[in-house]
N, C-alpha and C positions, 0 to 999 in steps of 0.2 A: 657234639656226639654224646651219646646217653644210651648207658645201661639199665634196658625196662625191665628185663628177667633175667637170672642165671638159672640152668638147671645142672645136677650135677651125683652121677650115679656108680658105685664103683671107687670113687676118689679118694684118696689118702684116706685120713680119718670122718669123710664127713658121711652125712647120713643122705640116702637118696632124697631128693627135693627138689621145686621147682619154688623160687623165694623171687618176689619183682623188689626192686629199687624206686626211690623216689628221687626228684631229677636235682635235689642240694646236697646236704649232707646225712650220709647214712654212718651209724655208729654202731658196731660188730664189736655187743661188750659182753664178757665173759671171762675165766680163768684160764690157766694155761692150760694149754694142754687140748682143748677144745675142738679145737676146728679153726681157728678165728684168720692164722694167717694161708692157714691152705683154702677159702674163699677166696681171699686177694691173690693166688698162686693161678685158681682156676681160673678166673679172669685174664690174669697177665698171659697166660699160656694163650688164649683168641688172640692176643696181640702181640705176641713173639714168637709161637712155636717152640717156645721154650719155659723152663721156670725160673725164675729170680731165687731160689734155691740150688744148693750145688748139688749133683746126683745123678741118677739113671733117671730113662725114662722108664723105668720099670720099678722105681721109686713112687711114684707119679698111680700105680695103682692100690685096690683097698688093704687097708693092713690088713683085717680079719680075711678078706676071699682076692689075693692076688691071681688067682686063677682064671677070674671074672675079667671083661673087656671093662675100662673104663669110660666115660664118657663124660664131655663138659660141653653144653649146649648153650648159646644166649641170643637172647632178642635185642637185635640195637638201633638204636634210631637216629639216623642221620640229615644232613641237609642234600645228601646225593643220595636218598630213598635208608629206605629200614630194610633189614634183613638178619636173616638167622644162621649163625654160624656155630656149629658144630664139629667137635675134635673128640677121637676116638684111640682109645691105646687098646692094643688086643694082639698078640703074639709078637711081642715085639719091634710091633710098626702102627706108625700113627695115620688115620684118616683123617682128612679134612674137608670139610660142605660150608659150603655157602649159598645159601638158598633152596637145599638138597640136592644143587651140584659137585660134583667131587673135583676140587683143586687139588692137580699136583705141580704145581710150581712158585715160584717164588711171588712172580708176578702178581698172581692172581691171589693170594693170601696177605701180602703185607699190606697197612691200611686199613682191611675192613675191619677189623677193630683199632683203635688209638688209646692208649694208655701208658700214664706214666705214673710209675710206682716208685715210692720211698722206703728205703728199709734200712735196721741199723747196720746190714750187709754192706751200706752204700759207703760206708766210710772208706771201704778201700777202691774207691773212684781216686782217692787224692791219696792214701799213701800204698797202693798196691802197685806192682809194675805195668807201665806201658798200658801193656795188653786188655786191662779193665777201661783204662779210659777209649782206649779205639772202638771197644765194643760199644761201649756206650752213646759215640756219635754217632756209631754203624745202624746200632737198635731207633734212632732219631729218625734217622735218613731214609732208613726205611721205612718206616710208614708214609713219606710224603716222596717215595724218587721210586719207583718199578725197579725203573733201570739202572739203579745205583747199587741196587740190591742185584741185578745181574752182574756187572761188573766184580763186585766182590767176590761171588761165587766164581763166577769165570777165572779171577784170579787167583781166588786159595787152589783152585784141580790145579791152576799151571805150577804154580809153586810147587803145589805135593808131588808132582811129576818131576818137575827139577828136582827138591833134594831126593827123592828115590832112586833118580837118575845117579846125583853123586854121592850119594851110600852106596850104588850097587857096585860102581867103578872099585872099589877099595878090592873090590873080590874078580869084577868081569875082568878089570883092564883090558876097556877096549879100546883099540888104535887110535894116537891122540885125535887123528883128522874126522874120525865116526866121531867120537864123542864130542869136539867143538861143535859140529854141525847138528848134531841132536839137541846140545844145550844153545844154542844160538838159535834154536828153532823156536824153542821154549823161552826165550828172551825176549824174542820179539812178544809171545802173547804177552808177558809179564807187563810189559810196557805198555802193549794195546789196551791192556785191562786197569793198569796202575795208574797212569796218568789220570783217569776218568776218575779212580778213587779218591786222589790226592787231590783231583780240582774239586771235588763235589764236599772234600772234609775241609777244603781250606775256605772255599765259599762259606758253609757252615757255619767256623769258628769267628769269621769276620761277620756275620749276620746272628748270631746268637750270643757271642761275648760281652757286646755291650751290657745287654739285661743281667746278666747275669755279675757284673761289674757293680751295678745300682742297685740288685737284689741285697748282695753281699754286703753292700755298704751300710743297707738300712738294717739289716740284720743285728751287722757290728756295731748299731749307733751310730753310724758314720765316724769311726773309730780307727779304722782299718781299710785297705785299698787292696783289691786282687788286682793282677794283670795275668793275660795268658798268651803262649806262643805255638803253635802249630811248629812242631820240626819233622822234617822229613827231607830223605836222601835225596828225593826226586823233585824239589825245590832248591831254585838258588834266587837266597832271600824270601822276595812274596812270589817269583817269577816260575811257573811251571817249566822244566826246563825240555829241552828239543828231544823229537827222536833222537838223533844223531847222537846229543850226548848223553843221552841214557846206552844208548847202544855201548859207546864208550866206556861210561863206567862198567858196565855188566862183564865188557872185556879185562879191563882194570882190575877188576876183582876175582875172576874167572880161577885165577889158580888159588886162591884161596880157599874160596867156594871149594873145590877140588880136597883141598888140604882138611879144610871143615868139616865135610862130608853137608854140608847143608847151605844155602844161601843166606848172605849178607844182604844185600840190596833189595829196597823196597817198600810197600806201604804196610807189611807185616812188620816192620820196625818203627813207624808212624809214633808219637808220642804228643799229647796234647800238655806242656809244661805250664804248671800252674804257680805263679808268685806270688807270696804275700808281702806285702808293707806294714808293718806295724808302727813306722815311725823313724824306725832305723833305718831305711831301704830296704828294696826285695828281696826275697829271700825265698829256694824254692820251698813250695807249701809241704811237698811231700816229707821233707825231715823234719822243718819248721815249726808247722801247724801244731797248736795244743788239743789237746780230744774234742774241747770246744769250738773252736776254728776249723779244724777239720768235720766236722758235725752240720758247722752253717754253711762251707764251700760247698758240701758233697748235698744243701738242703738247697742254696742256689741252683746249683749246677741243674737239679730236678727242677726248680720253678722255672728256670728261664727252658728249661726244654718244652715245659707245659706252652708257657707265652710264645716258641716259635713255634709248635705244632699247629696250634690257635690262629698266628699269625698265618702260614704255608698255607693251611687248608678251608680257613673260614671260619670257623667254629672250633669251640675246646674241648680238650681231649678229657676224657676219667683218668681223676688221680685218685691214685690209690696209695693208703699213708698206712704203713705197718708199725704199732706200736712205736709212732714218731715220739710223742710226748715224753717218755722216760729217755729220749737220746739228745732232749733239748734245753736249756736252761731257760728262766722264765721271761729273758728280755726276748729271747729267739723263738720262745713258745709265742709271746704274744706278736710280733714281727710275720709271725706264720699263722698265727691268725685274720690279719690284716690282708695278708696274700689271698688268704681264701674269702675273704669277703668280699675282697675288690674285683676277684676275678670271676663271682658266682658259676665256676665250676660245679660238675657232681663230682661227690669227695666220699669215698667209700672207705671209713678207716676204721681199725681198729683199735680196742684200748678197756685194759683189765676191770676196767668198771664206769661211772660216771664221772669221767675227766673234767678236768674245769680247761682241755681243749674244745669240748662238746659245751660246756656250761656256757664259755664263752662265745663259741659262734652265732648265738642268736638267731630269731625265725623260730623257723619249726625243724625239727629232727628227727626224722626216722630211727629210731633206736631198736638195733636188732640183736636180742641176749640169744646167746647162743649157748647149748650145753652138750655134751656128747654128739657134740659134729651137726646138730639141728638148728638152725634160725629159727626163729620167729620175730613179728614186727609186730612193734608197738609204738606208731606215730605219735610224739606226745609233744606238746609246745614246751619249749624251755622258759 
């Protein structure tokens, strides 16, 4: 997959433009302040419906004329045809086209574009809670499963429904026998929708952990060893377990839940647990890890996403690399140079001037200085 053109009107700080890409490495060099990582922002958003920034989508439009709709359009070329896809913010709701069709669902938007982005955001993959790393296989899965991305959805409405359900009890108290039956209604979707979650992330982390085992390793010199665990309620051991005994626990927990005012059980508690070996045994990464280890887990964790996207769909995804070089030390600068050469990837990255990550990739280089929100390209051999 390959990004020929972005266009991009309205948007954060950048200036209206229509800028194409060349299909290796493109380098987006300029000072802060620029523009440089809201490019890589507009892109991710084709490929998530969201930003790799934390914020509104009302964030998302121009600083000087927020009033204005914004708009991020691209050309992209595939081995299941090219097409153009377009995303629109304008009164506080986003359109989406694909071919100048309008997509409203999930289905039909995740996939047509693929990308994975690196940022020094990424660090709290491996020490932030839970909830970041779930996201993170969630954002994987969907580009290569429709239906893994229905199930998810299907299941956050039941959930929201259930804890709504038992916040409202604190005030309605309604009759124990209404209210098991309403929550046992809502139990069953939980399960109809979670099981499918649970098997499609546990598939996942047994099909994508290896590489990223061998990424890590070459990284750290073959110094150091990750291991990872998929935990979840709705597993016993690797085993997905039965209706019946999910039914059980949901009962098991039921007064609790009650007590809570919110639900326990489920794959909204899902944790992807990461261990590191330095020598001494395992040891989780999350408290473990030193800035620099946590740096090359959370740079793994993104390569071996890239190699299963590649592997799932045929072809490799746009990585996008946000100011990586100053989050790396130089044995892991160079280790991530080697990634990108071997995998001849397009690698759209940025970085505050002429890197010796760019000096070093070799070939030829798209080099695009940016200033006040404006690219231009200036193809030049290294």
């Amino acid at each position: 997959m390959r990004l020929e053109s972005l266009a991009v009107e309205n948007f954060r700080n950048l200036a209206a433009q229509e800028v194409r890409f060349s299909p290796g490495v493109n380098a987006i060099v300029g000072k802060n302040g620029q523009g440089k990582t809201s490019v890589l922002e507009a892109i991710y958003l084709l490929a998530q419906n969201r930003s790799f920034r934390p914020g509104m989508l009302a964030d998302l439009l121009s600083w000087k004329h927020p009033e204005l709709a914004a708009r991020v359009a691209a050309e992209i070329s595939s081995a299941d045809g090219n097409r153009r896809v377009s995303y629109e913010i304008a009164g506080g709701r986003r359109r989406v086209r694909i071919n100048d069709k309008p997509v409203d669902n999930s289905r039909g938007f995740y996939g047509s574009v693929r990308a994975v982005e690196f940022t020094p955001e990424d660090l709290s993959l491996v020490r932030s809670e839970p909830a970041a790393r779930r996201a993170f296989i969630d954002r994987i899965l969907a580009m290569v499963d429709p239906g893994f991305v229905e199930s998810v959805v299907s299941y956050e409405r039941a959930l929201k429904n259930r804890n709504s359900l038992l916040r409202s009890q604190r005030e309605a108290r309604l009759p124990a026998r209404e209210l098991t039956i309403q929550l046992e209604s809502l139990e069953k979707l939980l399960i109809e929708y979670g099981r499918p979650t649970v098997a499609a992330r546990a598939r996942f982390i047994r099909e994508f952990t290896p590489a990223v085992i061998d990424i890590y390793a070459r990284l750290a010199a073959h110094r150091e060893s990750l291991s990872f665990r998929y935990q979840s309620e709705l597993l016993d051991g690797d085993r997905l377990k039965e209706l019946e005994e999910l039914r059980a626990d949901y009962a098991a927990e039921r007064g609790h839940d009650i007590a809570r005012g919110r639900t326990h059980l489920g794959p909204h508690r899902d944790d992807l647990v990461i261990e590191l070996d330095t020598g001494s045994g395992a040891k989780g990464a999350r408290v473990s890890a030193s800035q620099g280890q946590t740096r090359s887990i959370a740079l793994a964790l993104k390569m071996g996403a890239v190699g299963f996207l590649e592997q799932a769909t045929g072809e490799p995804p746009i990585v996008l690399l946000d100011d990586v070089e100053s989050e790396l030390d130089s044995v892991r600068r160079g280790a991530l140079i080697e990634l990108i050469q071997a995998e001849k990837h397009q690698v759209i990255l940025t970085t505050i001037d002429n890197s010796s990550l760019v000096a070093h990739l070799g070939g030829r280089c798209d080099l695009k200085p940016i200033e006040e929100g404006l690219l231009r390209s200036t193809e030049a051999p290294l």
